[in-house]
MARMAR-209112 format. One record per residue (C-alpha): x, y, z; residue number from 0; residue in three letters. Coordinates in pm, whole numbers. Layout:
BEGIN
<voza><xx>X</xx><yy>Y</yy><zz>Z</zz><pos>NUM</pos><code>ALA</code></voza>
...
//
This chain:
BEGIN
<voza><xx>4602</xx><yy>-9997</yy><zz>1892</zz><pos>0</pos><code>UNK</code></voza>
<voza><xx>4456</xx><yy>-9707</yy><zz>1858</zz><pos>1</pos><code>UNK</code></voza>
<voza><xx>4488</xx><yy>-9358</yy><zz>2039</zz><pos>2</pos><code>UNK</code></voza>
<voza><xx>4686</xx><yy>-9250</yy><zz>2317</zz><pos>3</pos><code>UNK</code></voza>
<voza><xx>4804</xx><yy>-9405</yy><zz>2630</zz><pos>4</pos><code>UNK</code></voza>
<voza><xx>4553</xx><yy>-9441</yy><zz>2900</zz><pos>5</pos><code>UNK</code></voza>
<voza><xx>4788</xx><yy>-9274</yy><zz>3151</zz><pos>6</pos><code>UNK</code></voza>
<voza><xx>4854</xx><yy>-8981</yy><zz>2860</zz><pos>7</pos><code>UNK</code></voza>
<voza><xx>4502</xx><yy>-8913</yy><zz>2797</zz><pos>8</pos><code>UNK</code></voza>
<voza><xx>4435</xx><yy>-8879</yy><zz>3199</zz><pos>9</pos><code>UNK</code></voza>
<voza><xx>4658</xx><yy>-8651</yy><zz>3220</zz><pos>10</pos><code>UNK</code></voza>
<voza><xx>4505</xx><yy>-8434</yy><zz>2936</zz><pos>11</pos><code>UNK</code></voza>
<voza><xx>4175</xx><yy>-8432</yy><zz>3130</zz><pos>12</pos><code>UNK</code></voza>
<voza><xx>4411</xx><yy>-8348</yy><zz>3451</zz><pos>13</pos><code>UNK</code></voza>
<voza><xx>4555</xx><yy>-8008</yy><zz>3250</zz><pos>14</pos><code>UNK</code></voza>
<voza><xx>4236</xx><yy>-7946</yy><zz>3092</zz><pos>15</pos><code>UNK</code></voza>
<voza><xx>4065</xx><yy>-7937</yy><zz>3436</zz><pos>16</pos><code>UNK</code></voza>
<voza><xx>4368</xx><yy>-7730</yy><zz>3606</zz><pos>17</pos><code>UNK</code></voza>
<voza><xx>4368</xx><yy>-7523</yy><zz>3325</zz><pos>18</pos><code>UNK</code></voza>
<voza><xx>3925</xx><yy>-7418</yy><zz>3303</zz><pos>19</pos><code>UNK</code></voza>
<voza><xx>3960</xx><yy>-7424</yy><zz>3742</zz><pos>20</pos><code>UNK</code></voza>
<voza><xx>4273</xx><yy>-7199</yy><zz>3703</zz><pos>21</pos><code>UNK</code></voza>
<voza><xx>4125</xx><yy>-6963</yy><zz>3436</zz><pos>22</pos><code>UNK</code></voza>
<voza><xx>3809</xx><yy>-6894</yy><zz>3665</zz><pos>23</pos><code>UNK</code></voza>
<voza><xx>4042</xx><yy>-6904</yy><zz>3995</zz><pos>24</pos><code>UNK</code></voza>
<voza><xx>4282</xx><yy>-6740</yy><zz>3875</zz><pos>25</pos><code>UNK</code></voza>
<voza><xx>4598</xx><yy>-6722</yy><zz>4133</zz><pos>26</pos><code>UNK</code></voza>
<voza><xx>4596</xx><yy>-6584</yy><zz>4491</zz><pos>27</pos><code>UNK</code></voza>
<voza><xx>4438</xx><yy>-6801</yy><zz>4688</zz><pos>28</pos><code>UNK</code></voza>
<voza><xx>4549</xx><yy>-7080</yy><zz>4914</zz><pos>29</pos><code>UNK</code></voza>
<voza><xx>4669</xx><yy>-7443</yy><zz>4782</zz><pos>30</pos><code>UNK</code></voza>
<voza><xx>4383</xx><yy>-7585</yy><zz>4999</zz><pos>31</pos><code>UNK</code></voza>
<voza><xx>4153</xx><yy>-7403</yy><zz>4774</zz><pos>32</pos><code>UNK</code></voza>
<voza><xx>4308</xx><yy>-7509</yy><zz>4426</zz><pos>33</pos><code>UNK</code></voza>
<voza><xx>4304</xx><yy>-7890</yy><zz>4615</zz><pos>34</pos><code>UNK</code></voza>
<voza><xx>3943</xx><yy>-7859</yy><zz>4688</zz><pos>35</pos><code>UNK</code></voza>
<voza><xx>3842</xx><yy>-7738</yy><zz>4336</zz><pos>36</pos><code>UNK</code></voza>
<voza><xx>4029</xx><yy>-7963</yy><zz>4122</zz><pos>37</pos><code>UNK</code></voza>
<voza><xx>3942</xx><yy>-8244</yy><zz>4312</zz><pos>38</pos><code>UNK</code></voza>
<voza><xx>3557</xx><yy>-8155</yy><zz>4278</zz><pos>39</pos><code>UNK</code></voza>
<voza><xx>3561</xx><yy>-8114</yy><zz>3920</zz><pos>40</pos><code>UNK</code></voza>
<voza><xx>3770</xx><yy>-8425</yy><zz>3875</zz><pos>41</pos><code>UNK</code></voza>
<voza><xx>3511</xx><yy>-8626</yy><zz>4062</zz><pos>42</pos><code>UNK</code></voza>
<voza><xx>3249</xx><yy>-8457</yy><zz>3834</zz><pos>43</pos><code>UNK</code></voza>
<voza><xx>3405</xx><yy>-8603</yy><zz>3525</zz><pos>44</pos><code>UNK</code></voza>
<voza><xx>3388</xx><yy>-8971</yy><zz>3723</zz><pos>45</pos><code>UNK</code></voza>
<voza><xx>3749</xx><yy>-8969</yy><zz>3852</zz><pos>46</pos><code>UNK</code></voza>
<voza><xx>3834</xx><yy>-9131</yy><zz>4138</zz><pos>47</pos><code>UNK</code></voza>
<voza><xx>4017</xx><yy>-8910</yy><zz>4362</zz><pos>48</pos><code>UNK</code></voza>
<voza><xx>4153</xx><yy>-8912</yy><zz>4753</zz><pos>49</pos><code>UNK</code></voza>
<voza><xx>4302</xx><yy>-8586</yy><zz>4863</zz><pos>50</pos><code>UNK</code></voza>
<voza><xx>4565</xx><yy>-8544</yy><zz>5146</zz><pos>51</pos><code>UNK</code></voza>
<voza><xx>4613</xx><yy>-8955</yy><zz>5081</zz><pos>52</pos><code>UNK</code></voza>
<voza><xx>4849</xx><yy>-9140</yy><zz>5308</zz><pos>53</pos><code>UNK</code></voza>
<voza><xx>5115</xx><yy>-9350</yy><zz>5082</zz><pos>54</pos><code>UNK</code></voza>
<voza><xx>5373</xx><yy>-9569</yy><zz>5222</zz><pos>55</pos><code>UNK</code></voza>
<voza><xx>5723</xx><yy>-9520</yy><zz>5201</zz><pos>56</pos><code>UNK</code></voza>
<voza><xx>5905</xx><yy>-9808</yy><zz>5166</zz><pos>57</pos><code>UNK</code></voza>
<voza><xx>6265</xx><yy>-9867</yy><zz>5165</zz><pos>58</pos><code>UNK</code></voza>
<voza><xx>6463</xx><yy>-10107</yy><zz>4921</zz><pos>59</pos><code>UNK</code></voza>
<voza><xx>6353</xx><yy>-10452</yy><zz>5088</zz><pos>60</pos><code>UNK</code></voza>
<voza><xx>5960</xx><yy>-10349</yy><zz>5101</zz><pos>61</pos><code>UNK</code></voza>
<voza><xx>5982</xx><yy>-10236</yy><zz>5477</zz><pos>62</pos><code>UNK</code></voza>
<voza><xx>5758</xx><yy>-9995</yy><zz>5524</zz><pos>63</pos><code>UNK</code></voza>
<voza><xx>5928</xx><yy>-9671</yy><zz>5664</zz><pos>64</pos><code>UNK</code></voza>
<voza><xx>5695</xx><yy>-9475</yy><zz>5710</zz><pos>65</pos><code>UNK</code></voza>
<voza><xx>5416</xx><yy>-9251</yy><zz>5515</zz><pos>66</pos><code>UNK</code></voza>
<voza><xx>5392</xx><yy>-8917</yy><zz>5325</zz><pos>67</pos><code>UNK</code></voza>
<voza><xx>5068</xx><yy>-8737</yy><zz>5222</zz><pos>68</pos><code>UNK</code></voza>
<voza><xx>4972</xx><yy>-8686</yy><zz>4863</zz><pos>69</pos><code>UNK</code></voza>
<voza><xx>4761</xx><yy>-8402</yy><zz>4788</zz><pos>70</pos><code>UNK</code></voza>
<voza><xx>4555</xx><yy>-8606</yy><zz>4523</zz><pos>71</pos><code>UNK</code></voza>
<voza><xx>4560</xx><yy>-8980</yy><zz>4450</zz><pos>72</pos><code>UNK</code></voza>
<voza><xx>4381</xx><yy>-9049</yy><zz>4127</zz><pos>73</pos><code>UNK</code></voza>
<voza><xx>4350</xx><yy>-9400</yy><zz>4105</zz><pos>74</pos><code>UNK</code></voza>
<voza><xx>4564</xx><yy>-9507</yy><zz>3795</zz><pos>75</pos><code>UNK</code></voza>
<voza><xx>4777</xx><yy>-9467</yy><zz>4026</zz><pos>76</pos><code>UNK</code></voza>
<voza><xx>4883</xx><yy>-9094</yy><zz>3976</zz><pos>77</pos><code>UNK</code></voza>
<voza><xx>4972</xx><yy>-8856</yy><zz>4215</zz><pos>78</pos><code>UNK</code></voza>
<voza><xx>4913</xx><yy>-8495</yy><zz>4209</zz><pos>79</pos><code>UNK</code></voza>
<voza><xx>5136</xx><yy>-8246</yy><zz>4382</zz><pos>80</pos><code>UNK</code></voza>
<voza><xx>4957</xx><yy>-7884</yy><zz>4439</zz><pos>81</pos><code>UNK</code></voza>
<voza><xx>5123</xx><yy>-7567</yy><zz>4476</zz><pos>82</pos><code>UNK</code></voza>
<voza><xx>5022</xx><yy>-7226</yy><zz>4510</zz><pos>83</pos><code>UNK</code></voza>
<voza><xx>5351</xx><yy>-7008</yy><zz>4474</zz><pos>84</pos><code>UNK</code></voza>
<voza><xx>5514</xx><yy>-6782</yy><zz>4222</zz><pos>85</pos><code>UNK</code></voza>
<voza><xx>5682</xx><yy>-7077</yy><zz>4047</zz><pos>86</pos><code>UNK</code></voza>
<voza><xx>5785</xx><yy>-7409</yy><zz>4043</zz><pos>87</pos><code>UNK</code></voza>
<voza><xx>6134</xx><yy>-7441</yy><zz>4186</zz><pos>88</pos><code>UNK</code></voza>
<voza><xx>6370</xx><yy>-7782</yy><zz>4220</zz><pos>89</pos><code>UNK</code></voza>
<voza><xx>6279</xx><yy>-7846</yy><zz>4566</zz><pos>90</pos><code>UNK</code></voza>
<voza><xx>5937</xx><yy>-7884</yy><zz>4424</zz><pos>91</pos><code>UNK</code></voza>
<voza><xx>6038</xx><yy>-8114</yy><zz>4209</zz><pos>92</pos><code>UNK</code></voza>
<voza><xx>6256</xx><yy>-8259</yy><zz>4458</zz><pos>93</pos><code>UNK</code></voza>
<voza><xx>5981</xx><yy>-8347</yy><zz>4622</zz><pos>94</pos><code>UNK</code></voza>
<voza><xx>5748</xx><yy>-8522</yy><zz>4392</zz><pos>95</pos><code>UNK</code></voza>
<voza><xx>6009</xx><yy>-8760</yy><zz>4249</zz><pos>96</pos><code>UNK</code></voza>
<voza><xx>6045</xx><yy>-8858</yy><zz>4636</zz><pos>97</pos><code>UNK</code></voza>
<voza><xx>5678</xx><yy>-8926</yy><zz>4693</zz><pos>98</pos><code>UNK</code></voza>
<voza><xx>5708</xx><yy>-9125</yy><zz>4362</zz><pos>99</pos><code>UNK</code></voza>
<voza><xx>6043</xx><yy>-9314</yy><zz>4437</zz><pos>100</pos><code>UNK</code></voza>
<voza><xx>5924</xx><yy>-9416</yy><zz>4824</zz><pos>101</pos><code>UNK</code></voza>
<voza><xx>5566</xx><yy>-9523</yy><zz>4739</zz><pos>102</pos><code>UNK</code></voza>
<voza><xx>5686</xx><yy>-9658</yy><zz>4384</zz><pos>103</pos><code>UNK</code></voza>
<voza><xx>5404</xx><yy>-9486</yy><zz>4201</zz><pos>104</pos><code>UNK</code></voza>
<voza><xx>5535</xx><yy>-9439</yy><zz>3866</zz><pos>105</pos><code>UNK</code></voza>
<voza><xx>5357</xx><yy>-9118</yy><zz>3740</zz><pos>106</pos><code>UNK</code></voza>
<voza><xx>5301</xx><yy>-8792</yy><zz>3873</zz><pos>107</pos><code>UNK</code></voza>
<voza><xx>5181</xx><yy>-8404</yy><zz>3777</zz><pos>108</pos><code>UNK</code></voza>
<voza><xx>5299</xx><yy>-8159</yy><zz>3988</zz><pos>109</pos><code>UNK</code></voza>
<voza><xx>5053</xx><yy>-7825</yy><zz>3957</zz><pos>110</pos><code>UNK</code></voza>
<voza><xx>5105</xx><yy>-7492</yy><zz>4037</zz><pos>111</pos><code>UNK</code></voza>
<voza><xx>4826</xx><yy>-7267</yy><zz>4061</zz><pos>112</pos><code>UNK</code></voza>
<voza><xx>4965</xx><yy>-6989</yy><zz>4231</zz><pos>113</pos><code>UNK</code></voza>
<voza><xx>5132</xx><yy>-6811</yy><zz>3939</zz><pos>114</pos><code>UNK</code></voza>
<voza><xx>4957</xx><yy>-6585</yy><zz>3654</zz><pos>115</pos><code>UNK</code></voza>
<voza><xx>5017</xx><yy>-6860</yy><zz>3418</zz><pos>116</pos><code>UNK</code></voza>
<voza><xx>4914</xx><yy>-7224</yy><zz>3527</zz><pos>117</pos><code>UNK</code></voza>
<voza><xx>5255</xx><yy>-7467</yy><zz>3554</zz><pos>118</pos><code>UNK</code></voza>
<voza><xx>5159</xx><yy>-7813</yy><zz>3483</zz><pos>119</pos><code>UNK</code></voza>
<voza><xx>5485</xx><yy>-8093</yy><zz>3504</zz><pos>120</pos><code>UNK</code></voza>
<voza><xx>5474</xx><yy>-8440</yy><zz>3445</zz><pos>121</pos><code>UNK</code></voza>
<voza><xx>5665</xx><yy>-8699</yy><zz>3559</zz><pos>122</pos><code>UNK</code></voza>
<voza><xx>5749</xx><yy>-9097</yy><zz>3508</zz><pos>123</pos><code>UNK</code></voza>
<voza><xx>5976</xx><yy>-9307</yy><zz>3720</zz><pos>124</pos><code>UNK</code></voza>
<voza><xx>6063</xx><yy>-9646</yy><zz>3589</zz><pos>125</pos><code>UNK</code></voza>
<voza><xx>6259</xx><yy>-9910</yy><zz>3763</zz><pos>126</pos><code>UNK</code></voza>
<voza><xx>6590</xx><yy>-9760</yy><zz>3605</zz><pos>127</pos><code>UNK</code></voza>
<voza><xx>6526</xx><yy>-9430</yy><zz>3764</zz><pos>128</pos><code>UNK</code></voza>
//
């Protein structure tokens, strides 16, 4: 085998693209914004991406409970949590391991855009988590 991970290198493009939208951005404006801008130049590079997608929630038995609303799907699947504050705090965090738990998507990047410095987190759940 050669190279990385599929999933690994994805998210390299992901950061790199974050990273050139966030150096021409820079912060200040409105998450909306940073959604609409990453998702364009994602879709440039041939990546399939749904913003504000509906996922199921499901509980323990596969009952479906209800949905949430991910700000980008990429279809690996990966979800993409946006924010645009001063910095990434646990309820952020909090949040994205939810979305991945209850729609049992097992990676996810959560972005913030709204700080001087880009924030870029990934995350993997596995079954153990």
């Amino acid at each position: 085998m050669t190279g990385k991970d599929p999933v690994f290198l994805l998210c390299d493009r992901i950061r790199e693209t974050s990273f050139a939208l966030h150096s021409y951005l820079r912060h200040g404006h409105l998450e909306k914004v940073y959604e609409n801008g990453l998702a364009n130049r994602l879709r440039k590079l041939g990546l399939s991406v749904q913003q504000q997608y509906a996922l199921a929630v499901y509980d323990e038995d596969g009952t479906v409970l209800g949905d949430f609303i991910a700000d980008l799907l990429i279809d690996f699947p990966l979800i993409i949590e946006l924010k645009a504050c001063r910095t990434i705090t646990d309820e952020h965090v909090a949040q994205l391991l939810g979305y991945l738990r209850a729609s049992r998507v097992e990676h996810g990047l959560l972005i913030n855009f709204g700080a001087p410095k880009l924030q870029i987190k990934k995350y993997v759940l596995t079954d153990k988590d």
